[in-house]
C-alpha distance (Angstrom), angle and dihedral (degrees) to the residues before:
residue distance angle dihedral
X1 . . .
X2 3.65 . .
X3 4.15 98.9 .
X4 3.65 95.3 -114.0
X5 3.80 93.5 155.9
X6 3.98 89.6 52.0
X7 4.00 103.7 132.0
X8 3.70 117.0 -124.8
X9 3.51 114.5 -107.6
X10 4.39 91.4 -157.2
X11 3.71 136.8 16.0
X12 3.38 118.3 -112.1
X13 4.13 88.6 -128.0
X14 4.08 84.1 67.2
X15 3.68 99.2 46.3
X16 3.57 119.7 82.5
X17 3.97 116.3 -95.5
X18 4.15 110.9 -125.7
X19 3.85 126.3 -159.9
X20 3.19 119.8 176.9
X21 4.01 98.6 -14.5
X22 3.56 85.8 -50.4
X23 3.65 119.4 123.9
X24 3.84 120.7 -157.9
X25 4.03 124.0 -163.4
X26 3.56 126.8 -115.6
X27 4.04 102.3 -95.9
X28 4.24 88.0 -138.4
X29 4.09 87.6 55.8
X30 3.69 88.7 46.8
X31 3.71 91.6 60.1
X32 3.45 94.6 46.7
X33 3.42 94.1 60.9
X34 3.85 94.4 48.6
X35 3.70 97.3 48.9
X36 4.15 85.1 50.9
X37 4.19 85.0 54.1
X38 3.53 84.9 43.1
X39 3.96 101.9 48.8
X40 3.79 83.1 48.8
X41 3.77 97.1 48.2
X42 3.84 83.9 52.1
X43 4.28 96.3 46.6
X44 3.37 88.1 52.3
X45 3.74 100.7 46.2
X46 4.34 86.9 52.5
X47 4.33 81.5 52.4
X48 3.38 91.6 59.8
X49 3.67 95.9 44.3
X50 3.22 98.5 47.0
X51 4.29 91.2 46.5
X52 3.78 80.6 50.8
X53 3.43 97.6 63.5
X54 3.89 94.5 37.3
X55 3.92 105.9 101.2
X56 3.25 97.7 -122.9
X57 3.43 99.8 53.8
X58 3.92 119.2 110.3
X59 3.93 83.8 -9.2
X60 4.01 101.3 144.3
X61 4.13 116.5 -115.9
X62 3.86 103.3 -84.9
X63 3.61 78.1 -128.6
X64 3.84 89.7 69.5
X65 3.53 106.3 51.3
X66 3.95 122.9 61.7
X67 4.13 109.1 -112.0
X68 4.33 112.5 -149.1
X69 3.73 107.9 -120.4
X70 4.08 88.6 22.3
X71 3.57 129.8 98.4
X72 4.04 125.4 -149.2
X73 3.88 111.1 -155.1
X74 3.50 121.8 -175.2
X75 3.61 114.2 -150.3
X76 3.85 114.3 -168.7
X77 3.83 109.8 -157.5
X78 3.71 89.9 19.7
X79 3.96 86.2 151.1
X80 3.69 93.0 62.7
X81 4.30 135.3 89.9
X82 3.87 89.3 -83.7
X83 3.66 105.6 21.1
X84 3.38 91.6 60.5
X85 3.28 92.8 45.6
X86 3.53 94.5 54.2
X87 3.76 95.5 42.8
X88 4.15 90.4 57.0
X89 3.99 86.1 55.2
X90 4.07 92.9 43.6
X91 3.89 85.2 55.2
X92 3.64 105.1 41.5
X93 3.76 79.9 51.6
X94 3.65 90.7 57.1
X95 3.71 103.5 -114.1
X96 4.18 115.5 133.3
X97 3.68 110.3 -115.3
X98 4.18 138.2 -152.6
X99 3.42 111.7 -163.9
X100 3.87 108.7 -162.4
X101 3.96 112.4 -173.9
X102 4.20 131.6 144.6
X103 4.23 85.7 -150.5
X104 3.75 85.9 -117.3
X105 4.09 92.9 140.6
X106 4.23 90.6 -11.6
X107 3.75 131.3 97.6
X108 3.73 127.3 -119.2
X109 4.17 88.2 -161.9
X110 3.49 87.1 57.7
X111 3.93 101.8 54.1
X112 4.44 84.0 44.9
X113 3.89 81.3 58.2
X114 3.64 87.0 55.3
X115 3.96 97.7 46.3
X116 4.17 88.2 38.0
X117 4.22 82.2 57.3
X118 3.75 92.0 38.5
X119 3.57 117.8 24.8
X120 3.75 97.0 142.5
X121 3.80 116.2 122.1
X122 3.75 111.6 -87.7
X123 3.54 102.8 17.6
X124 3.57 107.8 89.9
X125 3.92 143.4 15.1
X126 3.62 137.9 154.4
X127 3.81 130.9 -142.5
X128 3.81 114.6 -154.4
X129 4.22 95.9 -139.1
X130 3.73 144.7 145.2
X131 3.72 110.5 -135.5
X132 4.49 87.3 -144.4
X133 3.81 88.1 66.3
X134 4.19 100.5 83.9
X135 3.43 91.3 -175.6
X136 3.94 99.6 60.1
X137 3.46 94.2 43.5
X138 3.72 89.4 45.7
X139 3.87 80.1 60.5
X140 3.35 104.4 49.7
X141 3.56 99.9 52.5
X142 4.03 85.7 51.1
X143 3.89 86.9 52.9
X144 4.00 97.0 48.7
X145 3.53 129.3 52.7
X146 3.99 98.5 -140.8
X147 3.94 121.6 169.2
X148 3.51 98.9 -166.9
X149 4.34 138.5 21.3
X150 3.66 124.8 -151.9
X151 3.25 111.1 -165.6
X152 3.38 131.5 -147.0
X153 3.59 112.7 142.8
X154 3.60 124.8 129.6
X155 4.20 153.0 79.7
X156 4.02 110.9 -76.7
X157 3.38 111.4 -170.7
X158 3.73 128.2 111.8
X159 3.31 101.5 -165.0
X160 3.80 93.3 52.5
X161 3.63 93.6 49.5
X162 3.78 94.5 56.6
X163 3.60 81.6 64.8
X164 3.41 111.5 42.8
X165 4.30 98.8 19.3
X166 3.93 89.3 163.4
X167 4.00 90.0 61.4
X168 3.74 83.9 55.0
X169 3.53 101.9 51.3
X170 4.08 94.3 43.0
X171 4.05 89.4 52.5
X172 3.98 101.2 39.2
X173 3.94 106.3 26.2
X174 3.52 98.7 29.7
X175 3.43 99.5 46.1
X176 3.27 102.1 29.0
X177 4.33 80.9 63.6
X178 4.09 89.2 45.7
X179 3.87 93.6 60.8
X180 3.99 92.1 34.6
X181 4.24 81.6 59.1
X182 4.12 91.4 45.0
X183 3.65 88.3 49.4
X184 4.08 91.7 50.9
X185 3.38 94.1 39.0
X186 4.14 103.5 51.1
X187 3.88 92.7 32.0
X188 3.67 104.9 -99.7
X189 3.80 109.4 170.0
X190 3.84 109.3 -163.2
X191 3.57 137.4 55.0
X192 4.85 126.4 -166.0
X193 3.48 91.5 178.7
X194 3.68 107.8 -167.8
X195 3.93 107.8 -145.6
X196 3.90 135.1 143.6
X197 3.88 161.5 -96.4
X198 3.51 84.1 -130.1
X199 3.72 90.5 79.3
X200 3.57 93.0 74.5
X201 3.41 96.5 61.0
X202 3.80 113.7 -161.7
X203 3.57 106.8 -22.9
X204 3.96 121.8 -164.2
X205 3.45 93.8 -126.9
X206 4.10 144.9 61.5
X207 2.69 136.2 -101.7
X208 3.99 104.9 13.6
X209 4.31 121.0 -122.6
X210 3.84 120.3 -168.0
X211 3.50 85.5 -98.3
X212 3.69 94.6 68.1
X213 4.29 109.4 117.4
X214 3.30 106.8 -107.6
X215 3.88 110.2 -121.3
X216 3.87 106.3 168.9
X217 3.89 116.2 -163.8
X218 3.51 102.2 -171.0
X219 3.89 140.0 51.8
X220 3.52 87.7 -109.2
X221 3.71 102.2 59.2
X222 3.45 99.9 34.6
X223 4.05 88.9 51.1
X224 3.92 80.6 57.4
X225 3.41 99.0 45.5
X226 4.29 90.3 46.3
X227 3.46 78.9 61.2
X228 3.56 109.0 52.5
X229 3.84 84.7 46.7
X230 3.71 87.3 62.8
X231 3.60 102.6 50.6
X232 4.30 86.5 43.3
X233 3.60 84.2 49.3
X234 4.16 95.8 49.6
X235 3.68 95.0 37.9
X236 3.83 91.4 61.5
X237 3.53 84.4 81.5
X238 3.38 96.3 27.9
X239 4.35 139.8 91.3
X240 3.50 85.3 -153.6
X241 3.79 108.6 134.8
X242 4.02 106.6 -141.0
X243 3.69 143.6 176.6
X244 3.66 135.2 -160.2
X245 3.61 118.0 -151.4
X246 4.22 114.9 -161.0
X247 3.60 110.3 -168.8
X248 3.34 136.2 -167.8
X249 4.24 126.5 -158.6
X250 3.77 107.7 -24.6
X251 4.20 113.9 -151.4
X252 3.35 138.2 153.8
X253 4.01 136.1 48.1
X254 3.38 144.5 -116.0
X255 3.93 112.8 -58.1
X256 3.51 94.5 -125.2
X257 2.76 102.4 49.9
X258 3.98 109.0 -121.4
X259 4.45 91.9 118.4
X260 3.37 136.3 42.5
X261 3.82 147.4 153.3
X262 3.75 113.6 -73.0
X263 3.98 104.6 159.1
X264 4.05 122.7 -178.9
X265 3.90 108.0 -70.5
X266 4.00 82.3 -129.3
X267 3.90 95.9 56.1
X268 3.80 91.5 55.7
X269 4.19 95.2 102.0
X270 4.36 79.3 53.8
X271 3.97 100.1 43.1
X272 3.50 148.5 109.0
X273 4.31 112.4 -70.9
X274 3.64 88.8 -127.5
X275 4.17 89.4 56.7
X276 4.00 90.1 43.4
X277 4.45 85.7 42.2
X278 3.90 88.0 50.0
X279 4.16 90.9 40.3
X280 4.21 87.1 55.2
X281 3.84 93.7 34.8
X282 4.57 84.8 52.3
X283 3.70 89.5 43.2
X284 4.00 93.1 -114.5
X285 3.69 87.8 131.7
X286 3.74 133.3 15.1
X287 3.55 100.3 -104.3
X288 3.72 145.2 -46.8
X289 3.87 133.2 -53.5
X290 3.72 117.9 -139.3
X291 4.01 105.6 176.9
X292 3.71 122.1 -169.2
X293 3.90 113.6 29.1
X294 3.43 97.2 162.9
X295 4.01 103.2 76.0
X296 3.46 127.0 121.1
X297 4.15 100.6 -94.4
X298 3.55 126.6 104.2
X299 3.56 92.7 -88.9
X300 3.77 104.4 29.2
X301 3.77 95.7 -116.3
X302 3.46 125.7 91.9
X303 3.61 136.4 -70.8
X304 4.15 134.6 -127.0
X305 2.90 152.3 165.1
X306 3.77 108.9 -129.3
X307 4.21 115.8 -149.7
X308 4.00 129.1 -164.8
X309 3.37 117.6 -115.3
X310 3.80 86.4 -142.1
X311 4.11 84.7 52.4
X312 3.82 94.3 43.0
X313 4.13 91.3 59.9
X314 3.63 90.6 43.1
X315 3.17 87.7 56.9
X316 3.97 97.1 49.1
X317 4.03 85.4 52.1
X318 3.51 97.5 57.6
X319 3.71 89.8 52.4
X320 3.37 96.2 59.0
X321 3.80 101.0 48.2
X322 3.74 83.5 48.7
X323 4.04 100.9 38.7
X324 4.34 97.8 109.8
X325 4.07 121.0 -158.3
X326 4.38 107.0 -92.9
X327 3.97 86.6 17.3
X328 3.77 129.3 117.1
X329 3.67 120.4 -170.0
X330 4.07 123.7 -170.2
X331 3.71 116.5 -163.1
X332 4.14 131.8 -178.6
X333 4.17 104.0 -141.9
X334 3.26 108.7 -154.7
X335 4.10 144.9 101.1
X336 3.42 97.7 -106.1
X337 3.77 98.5 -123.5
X338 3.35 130.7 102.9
X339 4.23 129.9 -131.4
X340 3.79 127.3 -173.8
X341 3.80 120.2 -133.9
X342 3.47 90.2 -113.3
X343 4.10 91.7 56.1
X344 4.00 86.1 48.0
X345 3.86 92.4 56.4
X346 3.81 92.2 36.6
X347 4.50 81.2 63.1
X348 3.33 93.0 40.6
X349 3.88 89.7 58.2
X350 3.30 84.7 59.3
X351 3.86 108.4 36.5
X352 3.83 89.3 49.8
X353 4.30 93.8 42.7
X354 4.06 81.8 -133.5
X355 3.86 129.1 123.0
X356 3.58 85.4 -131.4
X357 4.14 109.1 -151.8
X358 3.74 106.4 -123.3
X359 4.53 119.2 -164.3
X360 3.99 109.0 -167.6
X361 3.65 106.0 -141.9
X362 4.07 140.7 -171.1
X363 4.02 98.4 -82.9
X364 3.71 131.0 -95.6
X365 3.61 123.2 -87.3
X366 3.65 110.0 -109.2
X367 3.83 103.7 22.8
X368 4.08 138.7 118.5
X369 3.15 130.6 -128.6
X370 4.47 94.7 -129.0
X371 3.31 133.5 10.3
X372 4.09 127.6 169.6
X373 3.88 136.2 153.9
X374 3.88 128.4 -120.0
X375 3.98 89.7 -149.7
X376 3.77 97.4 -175.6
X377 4.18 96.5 103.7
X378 3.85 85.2 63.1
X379 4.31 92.0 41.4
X380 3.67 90.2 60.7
X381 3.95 101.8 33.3
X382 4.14 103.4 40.3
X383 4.02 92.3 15.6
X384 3.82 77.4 -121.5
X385 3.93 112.1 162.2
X386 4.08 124.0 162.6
X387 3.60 109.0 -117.2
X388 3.73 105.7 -177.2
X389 4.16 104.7 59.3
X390 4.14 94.2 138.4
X391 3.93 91.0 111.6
X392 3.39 93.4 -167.2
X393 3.67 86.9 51.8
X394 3.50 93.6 50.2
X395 3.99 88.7 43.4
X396 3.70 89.3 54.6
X397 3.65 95.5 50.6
X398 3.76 93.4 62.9
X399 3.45 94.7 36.1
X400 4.06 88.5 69.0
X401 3.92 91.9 52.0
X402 4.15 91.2 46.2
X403 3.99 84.9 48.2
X404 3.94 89.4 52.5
X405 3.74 95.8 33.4
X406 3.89 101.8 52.7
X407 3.65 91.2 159.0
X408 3.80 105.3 33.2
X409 4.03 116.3 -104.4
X410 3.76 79.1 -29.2
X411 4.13 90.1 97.6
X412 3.67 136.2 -3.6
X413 4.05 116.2 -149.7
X414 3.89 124.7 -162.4
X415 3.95 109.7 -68.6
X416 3.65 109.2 -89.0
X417 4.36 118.2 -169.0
């Protein structure tokens, strides 16, 4: 049997027609498919419309644009000890803040403080950035409308930049000229710069004016002091209003206790004394270093002049709502009264409530032997005058956020006094 009563299974008018190993569609399945490219072309059209006429849409960042009655401030290495600091302050005092930080020596659980405290629209954002690469920062200053930079970011140790000076030099000079050139070149009109007593080296006399000469002894202040020498130099020619900020020995935290100081576990040997007091006092290490007891102080040890955090970003404020287009000012930031080392440990004893262990040492490459502000240029010009100068007070202060901050931002415990 040859299956002639075998049922079709298709038409022929539904199969596709061949001619010469050609095949050729079905006309009705062809304009399916462009009425289905056609619906879609049509959906998406009404999207757009309809985002169009939402009021958000194609609305610029609020970021972007410059606001009457508010000021933009961008604060590079806002996620660090003092830039955060100073960015809390900037915010409480309703100005809008960037912070723009590559996490290098900042925290990221400091900046979500920030945005947990101020998480309105407008207030707050923050760039992840390295200051070296000239082309993102050339970006984000065509991206944001800011009307004024404070910055902050850089390494700050001495002892680390007597070992690696070129690291120094890259991070402060070079970067320092990279933001300077974003600033000229997108219209920014004020300049904090954040800068150093360490630029005047070891001067021959007590206690030290702005009119001091500046003879820096280590990579660290004579990267600072290459700096200021560039903006001086580019704001001969320029209407740029700018400040220059020389600080002495930042301590302390914030009084309520929202910030601290939470610096790299592996830059302990090159930190601050009240990080490497609060390290021996916790039991992180076995006690404290003091190196050099031989200079020529009362003492032997060294002499500072110890500033507030709190004070320092006061300080910072006032020079922007007095920094004036074509105007530079230079202030010293400090209390105006020096402490030896050994006075700072003897108040940490007693801030902490712990017989700290103390080793005398061989001193540090790169240091002086004293070192303290005469403040009175920035009394009488900003009305500027440091109001917390009770080390142990200070001391005590930063000791509670250590105590409830054993690992940095990384956990917060119950307050404890």
């Amino acid at each position: 049997m040859l299956g002639l009563g075998r049922t079709r299974t298709q038409t022929r008018s539904n199969r596709p027609m061949s001619l010469g190993g050609l095949d050729y569609a079905d006309p009705k399945k062809k304009s399916n498919f462009v009425g289905k490219i056609l619906m879609a072309a049509v959906l998406t059209a009404l999207c757009i419309l309809m985002l169009k006429q939402s009021p958000s849409f194609n609305t610029p960042s609020v970021f972007s644009r410059h606001q009457p009655g508010v000021i933009h401030v961008l604060v590079t290495g806002g996620a660090g000890y003092i830039g955060s600091h100073a960015a809390l302050r900037l915010l409480k005092d309703s100005y809008r803040v960037t912070i723009v930080d590559n996490l290098s020596r900042g925290n990221i659980g400091a900046v979500r403080i920030l945005q947990e405290l101020f998480p309105e629209p407008g207030r707050l954002q923050f760039i992840y950035a390295d200051l070296g690469d000239a082309k993102a920062v050339h970006q984000i200053f065509s991206q944001n409308a800011f009307d004024s930079v404070m910055h902050f970011a850089a390494v700050a140790y001495v002892g680390e930049s007597t070992l690696d000076p070129l690291k120094y030099y890259h991070n402060i000079t070079s970067n320092t000229l990279t933001v300077l050139e974003a600033m000229a070149a997108h219209g920014v009109p004020t300049l904090i710069y954040s800068s150093t007593c360490a630029t005047y080296g070891e001067p021959e006399k007590m206690p030290i004016t702005e009119e001091t000469p500046q003879l820096p002894i280590n990579p660290y202040g004579k990267a600072k002091k290459m700096a200021e020498d560039i903006i001086l130099d580019f704001h001969k020619n320029s209407n740029m209003a700018v400040m220059i900020l020389r600080y002495f020995n930042v301590i302390g935290s914030d009084p309520e206790g929202r910030l601290g100081e939470a610096p790299r576990p592996e830059l302990r040997e090159h930190g601050r004394i009240s990080g490497a007091c609060f390290d021996a006092a916790r039991g992180i290490t076995p006690g404290l270093k003091v190196r050099g007891t031989d200079y020529k102080t009362t003492d032997g040890t060294c002499i500072r002049d110890y500033i507030d955090v709190t004070d320092l970003v006061d300080a910072h404020v006032k020079a922007l709502e007095k920094a004036r287009p074509g105007k530079v000012g230079i202030y010293n930031v400090g209390t105006g009264r020096g402490r030896s080392v050994k006075e700072f440990v003897e108040a940490c004893k007693v801030a902490t409530g712990v017989p700290i262990k103390v080793d005398f040492l061989p001193r540090r490459p790169g240091d002086y032997a004293e070192v303290f502000s005469d403040p009175t240029k920035i009394r009488l010009e900003l009305n500027w005058t440091a109001k917390h100068t009770d080390l142990q007070e200070s001391l005590q202060v930063a000791w509670r956020w250590q105590k409830s901050h054993l690992n940095g931002y990384g956990s917060s415990l119950a307050k404890s006094s």
